[in-house]
VMD Tcl script that builds the backbone (N, CA, C; Angstrom):
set m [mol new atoms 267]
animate dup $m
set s [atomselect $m all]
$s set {name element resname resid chain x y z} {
  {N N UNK 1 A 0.855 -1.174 0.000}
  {CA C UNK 1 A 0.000 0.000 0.000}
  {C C UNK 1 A 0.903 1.240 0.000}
  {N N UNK 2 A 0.395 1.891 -1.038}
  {CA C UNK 2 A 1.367 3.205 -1.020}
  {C C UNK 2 A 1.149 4.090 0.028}
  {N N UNK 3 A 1.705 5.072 0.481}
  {CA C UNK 3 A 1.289 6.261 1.515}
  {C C UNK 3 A 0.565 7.343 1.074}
  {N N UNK 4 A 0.202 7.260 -0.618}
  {CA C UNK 4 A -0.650 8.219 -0.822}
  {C C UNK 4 A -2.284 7.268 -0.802}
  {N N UNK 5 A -2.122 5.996 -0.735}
  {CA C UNK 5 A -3.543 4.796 -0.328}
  {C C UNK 5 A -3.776 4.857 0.541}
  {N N UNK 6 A -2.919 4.998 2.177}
  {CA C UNK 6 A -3.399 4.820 2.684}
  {C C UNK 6 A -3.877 6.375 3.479}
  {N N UNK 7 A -3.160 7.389 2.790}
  {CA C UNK 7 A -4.010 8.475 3.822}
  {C C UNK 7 A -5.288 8.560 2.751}
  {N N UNK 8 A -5.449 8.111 1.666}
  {CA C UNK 8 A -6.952 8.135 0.938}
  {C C UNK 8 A -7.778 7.625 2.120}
  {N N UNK 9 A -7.298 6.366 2.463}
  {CA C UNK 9 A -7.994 5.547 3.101}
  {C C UNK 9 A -8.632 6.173 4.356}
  {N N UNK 10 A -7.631 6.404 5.332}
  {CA C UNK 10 A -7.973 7.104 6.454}
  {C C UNK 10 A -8.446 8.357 6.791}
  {N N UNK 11 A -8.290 9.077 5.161}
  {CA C UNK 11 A -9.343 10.701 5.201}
  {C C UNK 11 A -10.655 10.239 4.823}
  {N N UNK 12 A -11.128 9.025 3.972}
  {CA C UNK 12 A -12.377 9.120 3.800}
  {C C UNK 12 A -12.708 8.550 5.381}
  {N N UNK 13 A -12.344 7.584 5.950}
  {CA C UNK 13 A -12.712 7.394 6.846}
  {C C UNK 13 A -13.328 8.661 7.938}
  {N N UNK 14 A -12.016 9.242 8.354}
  {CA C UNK 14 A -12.247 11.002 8.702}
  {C C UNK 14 A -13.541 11.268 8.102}
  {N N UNK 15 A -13.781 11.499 7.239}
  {CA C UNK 15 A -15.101 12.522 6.312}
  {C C UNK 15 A -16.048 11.540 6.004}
  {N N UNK 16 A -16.519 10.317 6.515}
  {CA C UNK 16 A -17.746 9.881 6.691}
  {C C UNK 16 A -18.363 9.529 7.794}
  {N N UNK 17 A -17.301 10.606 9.164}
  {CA C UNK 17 A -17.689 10.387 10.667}
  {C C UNK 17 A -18.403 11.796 10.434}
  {N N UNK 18 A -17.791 12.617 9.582}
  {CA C UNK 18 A -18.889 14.274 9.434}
  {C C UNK 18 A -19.540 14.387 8.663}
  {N N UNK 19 A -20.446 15.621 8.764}
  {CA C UNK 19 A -20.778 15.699 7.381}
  {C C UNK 19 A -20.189 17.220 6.396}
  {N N UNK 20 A -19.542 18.017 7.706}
  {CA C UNK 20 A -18.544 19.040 6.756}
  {C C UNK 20 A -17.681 19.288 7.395}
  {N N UNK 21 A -16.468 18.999 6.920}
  {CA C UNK 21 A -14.590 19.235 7.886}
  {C C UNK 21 A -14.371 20.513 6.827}
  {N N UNK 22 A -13.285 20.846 7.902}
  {CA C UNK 22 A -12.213 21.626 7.395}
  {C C UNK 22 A -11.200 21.374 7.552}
  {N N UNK 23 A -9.814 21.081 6.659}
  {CA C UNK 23 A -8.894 20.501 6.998}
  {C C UNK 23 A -7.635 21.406 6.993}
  {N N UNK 24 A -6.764 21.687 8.192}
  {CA C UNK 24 A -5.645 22.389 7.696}
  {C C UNK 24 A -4.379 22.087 8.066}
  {N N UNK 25 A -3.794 21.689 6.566}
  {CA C UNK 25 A -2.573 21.208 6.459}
  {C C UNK 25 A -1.550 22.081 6.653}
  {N N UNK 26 A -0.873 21.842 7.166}
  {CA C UNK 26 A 0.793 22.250 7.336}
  {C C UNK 26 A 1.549 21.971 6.743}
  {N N UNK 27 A 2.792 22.503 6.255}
  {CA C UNK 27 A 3.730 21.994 5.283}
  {C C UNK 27 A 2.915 21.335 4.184}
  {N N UNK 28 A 2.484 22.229 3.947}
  {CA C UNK 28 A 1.262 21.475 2.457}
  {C C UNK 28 A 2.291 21.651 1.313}
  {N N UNK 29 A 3.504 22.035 1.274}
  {CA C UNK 29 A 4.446 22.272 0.354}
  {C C UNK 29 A 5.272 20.825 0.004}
  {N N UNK 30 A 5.500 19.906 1.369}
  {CA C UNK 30 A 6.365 18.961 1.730}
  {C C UNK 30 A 5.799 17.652 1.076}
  {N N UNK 31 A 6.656 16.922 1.152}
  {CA C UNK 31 A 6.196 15.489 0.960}
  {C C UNK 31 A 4.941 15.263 1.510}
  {N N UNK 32 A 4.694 14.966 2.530}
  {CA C UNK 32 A 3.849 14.490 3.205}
  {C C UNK 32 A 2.428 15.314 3.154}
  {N N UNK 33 A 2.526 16.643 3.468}
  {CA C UNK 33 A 1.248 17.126 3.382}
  {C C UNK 33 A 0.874 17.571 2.309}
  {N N UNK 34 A 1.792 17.352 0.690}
  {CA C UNK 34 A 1.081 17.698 -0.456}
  {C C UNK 34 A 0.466 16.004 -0.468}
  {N N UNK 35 A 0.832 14.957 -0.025}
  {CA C UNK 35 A 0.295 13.218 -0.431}
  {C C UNK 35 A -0.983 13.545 0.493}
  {N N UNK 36 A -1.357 14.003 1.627}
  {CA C UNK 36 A -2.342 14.380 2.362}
  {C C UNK 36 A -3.468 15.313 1.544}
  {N N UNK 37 A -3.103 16.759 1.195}
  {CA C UNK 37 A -4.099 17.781 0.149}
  {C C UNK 37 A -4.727 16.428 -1.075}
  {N N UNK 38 A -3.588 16.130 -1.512}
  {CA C UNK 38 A -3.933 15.228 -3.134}
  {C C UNK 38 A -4.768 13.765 -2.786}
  {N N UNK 39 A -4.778 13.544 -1.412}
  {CA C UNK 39 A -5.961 12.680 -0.975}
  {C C UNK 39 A -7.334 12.730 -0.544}
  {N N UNK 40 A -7.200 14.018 -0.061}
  {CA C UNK 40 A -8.217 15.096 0.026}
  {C C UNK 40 A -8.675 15.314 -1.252}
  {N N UNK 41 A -8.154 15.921 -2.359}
  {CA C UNK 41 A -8.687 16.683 -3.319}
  {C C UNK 41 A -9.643 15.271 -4.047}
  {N N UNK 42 A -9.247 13.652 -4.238}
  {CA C UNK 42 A -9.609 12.657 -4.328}
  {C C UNK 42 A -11.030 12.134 -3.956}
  {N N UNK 43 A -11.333 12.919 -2.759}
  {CA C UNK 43 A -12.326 12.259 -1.861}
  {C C UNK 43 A -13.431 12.661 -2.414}
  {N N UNK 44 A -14.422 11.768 -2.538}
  {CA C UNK 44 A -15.578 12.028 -3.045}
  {C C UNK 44 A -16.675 13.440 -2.069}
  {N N UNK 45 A -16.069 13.184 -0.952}
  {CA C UNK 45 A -16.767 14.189 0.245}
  {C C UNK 45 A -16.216 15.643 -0.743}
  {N N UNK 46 A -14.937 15.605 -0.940}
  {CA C UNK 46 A -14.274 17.103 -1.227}
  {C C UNK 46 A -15.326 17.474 -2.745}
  {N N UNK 47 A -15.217 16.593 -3.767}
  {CA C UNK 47 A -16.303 16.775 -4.810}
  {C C UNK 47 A -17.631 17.073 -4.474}
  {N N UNK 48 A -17.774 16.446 -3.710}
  {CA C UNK 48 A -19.447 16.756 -3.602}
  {C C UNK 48 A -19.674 18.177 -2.877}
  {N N UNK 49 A -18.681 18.549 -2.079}
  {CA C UNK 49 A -18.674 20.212 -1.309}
  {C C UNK 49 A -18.848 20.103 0.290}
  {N N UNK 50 A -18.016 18.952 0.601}
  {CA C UNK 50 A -18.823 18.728 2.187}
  {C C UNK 50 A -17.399 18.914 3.308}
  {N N UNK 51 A -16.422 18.737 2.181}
  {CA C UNK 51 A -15.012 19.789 2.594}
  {C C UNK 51 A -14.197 20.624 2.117}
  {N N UNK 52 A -13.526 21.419 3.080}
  {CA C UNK 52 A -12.497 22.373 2.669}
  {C C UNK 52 A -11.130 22.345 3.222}
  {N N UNK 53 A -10.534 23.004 1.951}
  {CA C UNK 53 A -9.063 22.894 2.582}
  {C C UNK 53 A -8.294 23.734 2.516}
  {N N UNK 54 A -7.909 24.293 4.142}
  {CA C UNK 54 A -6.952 25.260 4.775}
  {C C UNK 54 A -5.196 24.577 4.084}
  {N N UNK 55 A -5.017 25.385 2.781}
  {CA C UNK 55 A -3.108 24.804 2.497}
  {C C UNK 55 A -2.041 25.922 3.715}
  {N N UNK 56 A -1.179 25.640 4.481}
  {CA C UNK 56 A -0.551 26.537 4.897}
  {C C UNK 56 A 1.079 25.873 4.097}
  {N N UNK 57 A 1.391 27.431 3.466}
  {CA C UNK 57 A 2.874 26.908 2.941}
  {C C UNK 57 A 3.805 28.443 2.973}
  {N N UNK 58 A 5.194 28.578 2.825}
  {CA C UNK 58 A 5.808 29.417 2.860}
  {C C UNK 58 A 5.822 30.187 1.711}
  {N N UNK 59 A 6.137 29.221 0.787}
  {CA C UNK 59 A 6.593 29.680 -0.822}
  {C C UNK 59 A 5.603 29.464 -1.609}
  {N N UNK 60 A 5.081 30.589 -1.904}
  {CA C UNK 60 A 3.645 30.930 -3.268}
  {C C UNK 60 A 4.203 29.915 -4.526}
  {N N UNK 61 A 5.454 30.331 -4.740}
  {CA C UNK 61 A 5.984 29.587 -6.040}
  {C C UNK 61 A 6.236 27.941 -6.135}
  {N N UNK 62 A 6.264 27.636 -5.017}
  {CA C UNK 62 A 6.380 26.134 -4.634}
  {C C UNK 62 A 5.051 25.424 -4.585}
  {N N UNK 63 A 3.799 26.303 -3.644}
  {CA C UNK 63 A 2.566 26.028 -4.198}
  {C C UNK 63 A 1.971 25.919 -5.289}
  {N N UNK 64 A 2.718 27.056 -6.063}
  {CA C UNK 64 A 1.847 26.849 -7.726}
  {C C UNK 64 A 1.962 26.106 -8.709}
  {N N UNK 65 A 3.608 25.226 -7.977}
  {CA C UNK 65 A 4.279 23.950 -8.861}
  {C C UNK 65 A 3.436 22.869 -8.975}
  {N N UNK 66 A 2.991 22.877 -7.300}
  {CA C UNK 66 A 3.017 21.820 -7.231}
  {C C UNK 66 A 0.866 22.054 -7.422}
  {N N UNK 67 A 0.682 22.216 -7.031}
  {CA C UNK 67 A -1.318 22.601 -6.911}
  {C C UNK 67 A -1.475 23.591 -8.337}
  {N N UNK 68 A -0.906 23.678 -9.055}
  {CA C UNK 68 A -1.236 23.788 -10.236}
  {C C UNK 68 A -3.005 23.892 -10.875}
  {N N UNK 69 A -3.106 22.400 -10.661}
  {CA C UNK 69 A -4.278 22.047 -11.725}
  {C C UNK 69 A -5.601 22.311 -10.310}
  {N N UNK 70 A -5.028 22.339 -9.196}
  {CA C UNK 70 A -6.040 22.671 -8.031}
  {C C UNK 70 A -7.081 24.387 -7.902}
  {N N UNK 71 A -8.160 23.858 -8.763}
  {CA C UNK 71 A -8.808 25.601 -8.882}
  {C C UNK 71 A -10.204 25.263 -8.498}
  {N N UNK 72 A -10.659 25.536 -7.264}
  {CA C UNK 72 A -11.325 25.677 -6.137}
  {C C UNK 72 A -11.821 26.691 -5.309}
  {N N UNK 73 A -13.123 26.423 -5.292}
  {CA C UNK 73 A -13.651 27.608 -4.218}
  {C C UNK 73 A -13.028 26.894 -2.812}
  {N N UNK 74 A -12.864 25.541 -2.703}
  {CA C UNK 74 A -12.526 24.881 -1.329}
  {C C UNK 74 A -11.710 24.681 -0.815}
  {N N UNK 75 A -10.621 25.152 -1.742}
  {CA C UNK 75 A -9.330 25.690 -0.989}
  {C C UNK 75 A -8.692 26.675 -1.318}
  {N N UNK 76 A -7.890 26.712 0.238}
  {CA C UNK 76 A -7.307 28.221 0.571}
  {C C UNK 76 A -6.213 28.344 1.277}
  {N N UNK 77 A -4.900 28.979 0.139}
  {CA C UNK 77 A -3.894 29.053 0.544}
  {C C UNK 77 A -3.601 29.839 1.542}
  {N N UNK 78 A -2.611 30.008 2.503}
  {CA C UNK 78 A -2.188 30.913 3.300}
  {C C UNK 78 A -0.916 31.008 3.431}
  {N N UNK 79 A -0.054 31.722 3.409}
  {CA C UNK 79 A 1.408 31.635 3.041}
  {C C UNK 79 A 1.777 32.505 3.993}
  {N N UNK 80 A 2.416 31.731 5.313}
  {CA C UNK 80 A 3.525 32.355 5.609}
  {C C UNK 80 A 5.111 31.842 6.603}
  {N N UNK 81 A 5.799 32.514 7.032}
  {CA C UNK 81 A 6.958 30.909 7.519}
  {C C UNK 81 A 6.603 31.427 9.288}
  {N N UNK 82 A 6.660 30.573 9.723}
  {CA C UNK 82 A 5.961 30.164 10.946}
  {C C UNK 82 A 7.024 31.322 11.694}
  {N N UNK 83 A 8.711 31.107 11.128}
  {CA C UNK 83 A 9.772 31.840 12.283}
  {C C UNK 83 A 9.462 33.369 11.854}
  {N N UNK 84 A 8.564 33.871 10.933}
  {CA C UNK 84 A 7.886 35.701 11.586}
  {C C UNK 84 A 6.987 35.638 11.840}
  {N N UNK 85 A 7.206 35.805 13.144}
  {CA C UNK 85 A 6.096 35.972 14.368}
  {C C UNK 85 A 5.330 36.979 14.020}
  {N N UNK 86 A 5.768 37.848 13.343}
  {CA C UNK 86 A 4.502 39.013 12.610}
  {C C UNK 86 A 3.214 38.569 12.443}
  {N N UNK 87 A 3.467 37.473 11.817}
  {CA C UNK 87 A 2.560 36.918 11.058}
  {C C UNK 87 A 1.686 36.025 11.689}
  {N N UNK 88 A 2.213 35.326 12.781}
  {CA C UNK 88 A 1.757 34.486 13.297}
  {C C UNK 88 A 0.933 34.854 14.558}
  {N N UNK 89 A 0.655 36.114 14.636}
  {CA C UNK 89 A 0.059 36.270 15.897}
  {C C UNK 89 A -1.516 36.966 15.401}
}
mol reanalyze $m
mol bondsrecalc $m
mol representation Tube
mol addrep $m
């Protein structure tokens, strides 16, 4: 089972205990939480409109590499790096 199967697996699970999440990823830029968004974006819950998704990433340009073909009212980037506290408060 790949690791992008099995978080399919365990987000639909997630999203047929609700009936509307919001999900917000971290390091949605990284390995791991772009295989997380792209399991999400998969889910039949996210098609039908019963979730949304909070991306948090540093680099606009790294997001647009990679979420490209992702054009959505249901998700929503937020860009900023956690170490300016400016931002974070």
């Amino acid at each position: 089972m790949t690791l992008q199967q099995l978080f399919s697996k365990q987000i639909n699970t997630l999203i047929n205990l609700q009936k509307t999440v919001t999900y917000l990823i971290t390091g949605a830029t990284g390995y791991i939480g772009s295989q997380v968004a792209k399991s999400i974006f998969e889910s039949e819950a996210f098609n039908n409109g019963t979730v949304k998704v909070i991306l948090h990433c540093r680099d606009k340009e790294k997001y647009r590499k990679i979420y490209y073909d992702v054009e959505s009212r249901k998700v929503y980037p937020v860009y900023s790096d956690i170490k300016d506290i400016k931002h974070c408060i």
